[in-house]
N, C-alpha and C positions, 0 to 999 in steps of 0.2 A: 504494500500500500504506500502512493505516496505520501511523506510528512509534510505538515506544513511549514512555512518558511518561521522562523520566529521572533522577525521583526514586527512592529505594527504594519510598518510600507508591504513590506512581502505580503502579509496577509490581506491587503487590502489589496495590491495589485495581483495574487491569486484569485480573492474574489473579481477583480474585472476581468481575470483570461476566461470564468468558466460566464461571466455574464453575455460578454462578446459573443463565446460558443454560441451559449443558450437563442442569444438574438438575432446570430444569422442564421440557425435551423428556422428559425423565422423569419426572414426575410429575404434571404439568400435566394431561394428553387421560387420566390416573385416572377411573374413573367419571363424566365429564362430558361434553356434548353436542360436536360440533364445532365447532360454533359459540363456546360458550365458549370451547373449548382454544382456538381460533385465535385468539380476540379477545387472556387471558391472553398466551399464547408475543408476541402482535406486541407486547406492552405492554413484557413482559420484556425481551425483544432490544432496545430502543431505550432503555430504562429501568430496567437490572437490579434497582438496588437499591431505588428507591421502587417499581419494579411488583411486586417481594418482599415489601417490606412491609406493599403492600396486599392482596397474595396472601394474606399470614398473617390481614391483618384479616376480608377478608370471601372468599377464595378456593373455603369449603370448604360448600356448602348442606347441614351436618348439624348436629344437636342432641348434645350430649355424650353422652359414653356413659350417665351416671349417665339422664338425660331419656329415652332409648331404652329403658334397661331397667326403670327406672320405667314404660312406657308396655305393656310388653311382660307387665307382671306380670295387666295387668288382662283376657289373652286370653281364658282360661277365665272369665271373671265377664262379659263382653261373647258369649260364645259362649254361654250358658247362656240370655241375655237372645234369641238369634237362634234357639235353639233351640225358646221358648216361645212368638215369634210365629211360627211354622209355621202354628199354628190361625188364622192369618189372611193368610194367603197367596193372592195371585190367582191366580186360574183361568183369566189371559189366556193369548193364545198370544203374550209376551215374556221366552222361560226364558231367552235367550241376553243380553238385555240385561240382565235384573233378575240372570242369574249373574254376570258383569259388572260388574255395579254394585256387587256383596256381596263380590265378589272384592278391591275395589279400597277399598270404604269400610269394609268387613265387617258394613254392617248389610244387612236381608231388606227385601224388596220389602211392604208390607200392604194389604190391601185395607179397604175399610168405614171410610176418613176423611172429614173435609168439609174444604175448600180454601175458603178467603173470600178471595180479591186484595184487597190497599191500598193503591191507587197514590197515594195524596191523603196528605199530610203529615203534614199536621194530624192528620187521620182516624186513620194509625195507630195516632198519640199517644193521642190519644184513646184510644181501644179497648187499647191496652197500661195507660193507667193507669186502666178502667177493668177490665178483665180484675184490676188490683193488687186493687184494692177488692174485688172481689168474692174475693179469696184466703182460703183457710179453715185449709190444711194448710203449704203453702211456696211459697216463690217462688224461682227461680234466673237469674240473666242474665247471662250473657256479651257483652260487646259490645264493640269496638278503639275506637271514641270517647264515655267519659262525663265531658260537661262540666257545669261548676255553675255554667252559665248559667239561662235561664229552663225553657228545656223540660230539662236536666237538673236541676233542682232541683223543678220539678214531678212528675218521676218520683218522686224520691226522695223527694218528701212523700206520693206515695203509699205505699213502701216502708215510712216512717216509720208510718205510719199503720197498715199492715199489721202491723207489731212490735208497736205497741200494742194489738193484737186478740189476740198470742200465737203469729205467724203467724214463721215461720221464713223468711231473710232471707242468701240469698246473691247476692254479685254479685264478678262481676270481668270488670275491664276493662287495656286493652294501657298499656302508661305511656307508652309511643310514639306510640300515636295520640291516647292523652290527656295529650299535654304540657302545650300551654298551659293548660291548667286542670288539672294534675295536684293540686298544693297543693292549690287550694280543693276541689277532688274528694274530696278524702281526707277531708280537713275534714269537708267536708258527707255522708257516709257515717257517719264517727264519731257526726257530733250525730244522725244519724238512726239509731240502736245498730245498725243494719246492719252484719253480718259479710260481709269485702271480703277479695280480693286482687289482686293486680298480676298478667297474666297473662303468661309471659315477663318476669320483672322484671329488672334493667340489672345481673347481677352483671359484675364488671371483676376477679376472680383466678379463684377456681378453679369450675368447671363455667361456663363463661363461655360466653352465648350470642352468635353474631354480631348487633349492635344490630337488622340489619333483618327479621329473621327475624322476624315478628311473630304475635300470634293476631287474626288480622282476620276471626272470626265473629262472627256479631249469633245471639244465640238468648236466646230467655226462652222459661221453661214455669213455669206457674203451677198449683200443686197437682195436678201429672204431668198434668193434663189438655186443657191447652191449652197452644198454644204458637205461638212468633212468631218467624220464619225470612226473613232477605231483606237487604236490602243498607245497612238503615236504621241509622244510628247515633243516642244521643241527647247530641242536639246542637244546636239551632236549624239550620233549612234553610239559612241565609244569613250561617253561624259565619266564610266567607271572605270579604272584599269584594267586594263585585260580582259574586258568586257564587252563584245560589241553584239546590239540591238538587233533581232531582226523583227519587224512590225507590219501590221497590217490595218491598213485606212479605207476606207469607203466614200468616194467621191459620189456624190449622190444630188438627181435634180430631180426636181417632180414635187407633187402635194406635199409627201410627208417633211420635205423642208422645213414648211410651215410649225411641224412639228418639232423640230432644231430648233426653230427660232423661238418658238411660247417656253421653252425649257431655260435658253439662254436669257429671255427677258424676265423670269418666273426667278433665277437663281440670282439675277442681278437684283429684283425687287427684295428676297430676302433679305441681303447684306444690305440696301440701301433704303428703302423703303419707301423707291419713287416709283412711281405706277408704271405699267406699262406703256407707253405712247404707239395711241392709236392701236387699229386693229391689226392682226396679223394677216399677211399677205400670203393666198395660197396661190402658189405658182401653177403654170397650166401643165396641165398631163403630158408627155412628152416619151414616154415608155412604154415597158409591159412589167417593169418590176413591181410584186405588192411589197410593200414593204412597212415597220408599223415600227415607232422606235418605244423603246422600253426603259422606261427611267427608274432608277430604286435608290432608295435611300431610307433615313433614319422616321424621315417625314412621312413614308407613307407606311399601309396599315402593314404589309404582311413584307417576306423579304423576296420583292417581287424578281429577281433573277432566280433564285435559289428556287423558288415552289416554280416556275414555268421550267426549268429545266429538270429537276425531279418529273414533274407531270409529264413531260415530252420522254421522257427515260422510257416512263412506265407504259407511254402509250408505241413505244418503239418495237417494230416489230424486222428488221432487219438487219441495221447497221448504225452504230453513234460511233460518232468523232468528237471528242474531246481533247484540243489545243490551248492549252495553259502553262504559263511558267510557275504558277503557284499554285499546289492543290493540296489544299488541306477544307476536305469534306466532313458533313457533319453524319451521324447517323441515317437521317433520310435518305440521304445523297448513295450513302455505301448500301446502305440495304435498295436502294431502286437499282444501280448497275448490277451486284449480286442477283435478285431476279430478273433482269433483262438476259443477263446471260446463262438461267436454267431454262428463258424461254426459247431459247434458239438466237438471241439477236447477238451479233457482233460487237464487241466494244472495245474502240481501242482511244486509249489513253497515250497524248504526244505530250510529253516535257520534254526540257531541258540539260544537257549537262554539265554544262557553266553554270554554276555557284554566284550569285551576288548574295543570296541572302542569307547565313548559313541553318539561324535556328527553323524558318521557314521551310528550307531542303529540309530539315534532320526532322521536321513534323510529318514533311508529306511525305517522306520516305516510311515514316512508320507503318503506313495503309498498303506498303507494296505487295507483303508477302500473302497479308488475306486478302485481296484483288485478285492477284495473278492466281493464287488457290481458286479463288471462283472463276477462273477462265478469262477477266480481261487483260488485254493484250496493251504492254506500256514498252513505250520507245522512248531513247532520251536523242533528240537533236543536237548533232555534233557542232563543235566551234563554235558556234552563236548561240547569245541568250536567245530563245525563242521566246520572245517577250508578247507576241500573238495571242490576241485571246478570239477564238474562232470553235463552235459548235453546230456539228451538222447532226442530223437525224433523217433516215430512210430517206433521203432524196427530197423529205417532204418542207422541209424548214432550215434555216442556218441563222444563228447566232454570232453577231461580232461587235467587238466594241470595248470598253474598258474595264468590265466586268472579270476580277479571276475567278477561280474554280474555287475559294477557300474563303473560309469564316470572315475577314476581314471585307471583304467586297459583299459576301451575306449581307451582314450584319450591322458596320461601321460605317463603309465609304458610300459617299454619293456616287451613283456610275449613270451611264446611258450606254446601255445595247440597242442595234439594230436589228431587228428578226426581219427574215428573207423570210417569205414564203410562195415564190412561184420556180418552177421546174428549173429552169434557165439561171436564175440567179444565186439558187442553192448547187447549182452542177458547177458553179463556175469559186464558190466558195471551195467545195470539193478537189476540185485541181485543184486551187494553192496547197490545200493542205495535204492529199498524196505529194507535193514537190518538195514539201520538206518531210514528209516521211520518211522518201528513199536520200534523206542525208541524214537520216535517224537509224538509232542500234536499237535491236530489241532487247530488254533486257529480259533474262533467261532467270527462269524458278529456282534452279537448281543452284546456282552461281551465286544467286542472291542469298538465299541461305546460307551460304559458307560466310557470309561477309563476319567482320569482327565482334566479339561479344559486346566491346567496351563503344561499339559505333551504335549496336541494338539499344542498348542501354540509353546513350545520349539521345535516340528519335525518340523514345518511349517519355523522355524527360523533358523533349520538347514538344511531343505530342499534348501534353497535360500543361505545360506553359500556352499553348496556343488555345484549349479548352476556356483560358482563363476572360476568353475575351468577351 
């Protein structure tokens, strides 16, 4: 049995380890996964007061009340904008995913887009600052990393360029993901009279967001009519050591722009709390792409990438791709591929095998051995970070955009996904992603096994670190 301490303080800071306990069996499994609650509670009971105080710092995956009800003002002015693309509505037979999808992002499914893939770096770059130039009316961009390196200052010398034309000039970017160059960032937006803001910006008293909570969407739309959606930040490819980026963008025109744009006006009113100006501009039909964009975050009710990719798992009756560099899934997630693959469907899993992030790898690694026991099939892409976040299903859908495979993109980060859903634009998702398959190694069951006791150990330890979020 243990004794008690036999000071006054000791016993009194005894009685607060087992009150702590007692209060987070009560508060703790609040709205959160089990996973979590269990990770939390073992933290607590070994650790009451520092796993309290990390409880307070990061315990709670919400935005203040003030940011919630900000976000809630804009329903009717977002509903109006879903109300008017009706007149562009497909005629597939996908009511129950495009409901689904609108349910959870609250935009509509459109028909009449064109879809261009950017898997090439440069190329993006390219075609975003040449898209700047060619801007007449406004330009708007969102993005979690702008550096004032070279390809961020080439952006912004188109931006700049664009002001001097007359041309209206928003940007904001995460300060989280633009640390290292935060200063000069700001700097170099100033000198180019570009109007900025910090998205999620580091208040520390009141309305205080949790630091990781972050807005990790990449979106520009350039005079409501074109726009650029996908996992790119600007940044130079090779901003980490030894690191170099391979990414995928979606150059995209047609209605659902319109839908870029209410998101980028919607995230800008958050942080500033100036209304939207005027209504939103839907561009004329010009394709055959449907396409329907998908926004998730802390704001809305459910974690709308995570339940529509589960639910498309379960309704997958031949073949899923899944292309992520971070995948750290929750139970839902592992028990939906587990039975896709006693139903007969294929499921293959593309990571990475460049390292940037290492407790991250040592998490997702921990899921490999019961995956590949149930059958699916996981490749690590050589030489390049495969920093692509890209989801096909049966030919019938594909997913791309900022969104990773792992708890943090669930649960924390703001993203915006694109879902494809016509024949054509999902085949051509597909190619990119067999091109970097065959520069991908299969990683083998047997091999993996063998790997080191003391490497098992560290995923297992980071497995239960990443629980905590």
């Amino acid at each position: 049995m243990i004794g008690l301490p036999d000071s006054d303080f000791g016993v009194a800071y005894y009685a607060l380890e087992w009150v702590i306990r007692i209060g987070a069996l009560i508060s703790v499994p609040f709205r959160r996964s089990a996973a979590a609650s269990r990770a939390w509670l073992l933290l607590i009971f070994f650790l009451p007061v520092p796993g309290l105080l990390l409880f307070w710092t990061i315990g709670s995956p919400r935005f203040p009340e003030w940011r919630r009800e900000r976000f809630r003002e804009l329903d009717g002015w977002l509903g109006i904008l879903a109300g008017r693309l009706k007149a562009h509505a497909p005629t597939k037979d996908d009511a129950d995913l495009i409901a689904l999808t609108q349910a959870l992002g609250l935009m509509p499914a459109t028909d009449g887009n064109r879809v261009e893939l950017l898997p090439d770096y440069d190329v993006a770059i390219d075609r975003l600052v040449a898209d700047i130039d060619g801007a007449r009316n406004h330009v708007r961009i969102l993005v979690y990393i702008l550096a004032d390196d070279a390809v961020g200052r080439r952006v912004v010398d188109a931006l700049a360029r664009a002001r001097a034309r007359g041309v209206s000039v928003r940007v904001m970017f995460d300060p989280v993901g633009s640390r290292p160059w935060r200063r000069g960032t700001r700097a170099m937006l100033d000198a180019a009279g570009v109007e900025w803001r910090e998205a999620l910006p580091l208040r520390w008293i009141r309305g205080r967001t949790r630091r990781d909570m972050r807005n990790h969407r990449k979106l520009m739309v350039i005079d409501g009519l074109i726009g650029h959606v996908g996992s790119q930040n600007i940044v130079a490819r090779n901003f980490r050591p030894g690191i170099v980026n391979r990414e995928l963008v979606a150059r995209v025109t047609g209605p659902v722009v319109a839908e870029m744009e209410a998101l980028l006006r919607a995230d800008w009113y958050v942080e500033t709390h100036e209304l939207p100006s005027g209504a939103v501009t839907i561009p004329p039909a010009e394709g055959t792409a449907v396409a329907q964009l998908l926004p998730s975050g802390a704001e809305y009710p459910l974690e709308g990438f995570k339940t529509l990719l589960v639910w498309l798992i379960h309704q997958a009756r031949s073949h899923v791709v899944l292309v992520t560099p971070y995948f750290v899934p929750d139970d839902d997630l592992v028990n939906a591929l587990r039975t896709a693959v006693l139903r007969g469907v294929r499921i293959e899993l593309l990571v990475s095998a460049p390292v940037d992030q290492w407790v991250v790898r040592l998490a997702q690694a921990s899921y490999y051995a019961e995956l590949m026991a149930a059958g699916v099939i996981i490749r690590a892409h050589r030489d390049y970070l495969l920093h692509a976040k890209a989801v096909s299903i049966d030919g019938r859908a594909a997913l791309l955009g900022s969104s990773n495979v792992d708890l943090r993109s669930f649960q924390l980060n703001e993203e915006a996904s694109l879902m494809l859903i016509d024949a054509q634009s999902v085949a051509a998702v597909e190619a990119v992603q067999r091109g970097w398959m065959e520069q991908s190694d299969r990683i083998e069951p047997d091999a993996w096994r063998r790997r080191p006791i003391l490497r098992k150990v560290a995923e297992n330890v980071a497995r239960m670190v990443g629980s905590l979020l």
